[in-house]
C-alpha positions, 0 to 999 in steps of 0.5 A: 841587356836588351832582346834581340829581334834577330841575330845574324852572322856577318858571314851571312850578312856580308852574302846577301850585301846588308847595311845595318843602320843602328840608329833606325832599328833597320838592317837594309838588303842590297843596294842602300839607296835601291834596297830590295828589302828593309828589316825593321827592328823593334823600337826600345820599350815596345813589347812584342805583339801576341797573338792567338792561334785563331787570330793568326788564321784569321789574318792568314785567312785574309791573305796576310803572310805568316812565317814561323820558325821553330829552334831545336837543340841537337847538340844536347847529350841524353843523360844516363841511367848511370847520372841519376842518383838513386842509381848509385843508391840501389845498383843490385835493382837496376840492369846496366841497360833499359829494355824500354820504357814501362808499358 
């Protein structure tokens, strides 16, 4: 399977009148033939560039555009005191709820 620049949904896609052109890696915004913006994917085989912290200040520095996107899971569950097995190994030592954390 290859990665994937970006995924989107068709919702979305559809609200902001995307064309989706396979054969060139590009996802075309608004008008085919006037579009207002044109996303270019990555070719197959090209690994993505990288870059440091300071090269990004660098180019920042000299008026290029930066964007960046940061993904967090707020859907996964915090895992009980009950779910750890040392628990079940010695319940007289452990309280059924934590105060805190040590100091």
């Amino acid at each position: 399977m290859c990665e994937f620049d970006i995924i989107l949904g068709m919702d979305w896609l559809t609200e902001h009148h995307a064309t989706i052109d396979c054969r060139s890696y590009r996802v075309i915004f608004g008008d085919i033939h006037a579009p207002e913006f044109i996303y270019h994917g990555s070719l197959p085989g090209k690994s993505m560039q990288m870059i440091s912290a300071l090269q990004a200040r660098t180019l920042l520095s000299h008026g290029c555009k930066g964007f960046l996107a940061t993904i967090h899971n707020t859907t996964s569950d915090v895992p009980s005191i009950h779910d750890q097995p040392i628990v079940f190994e010695f319940p007289d030592v452990f309280p059924d709820e934590l105060p805190g954390i040590p100091p």
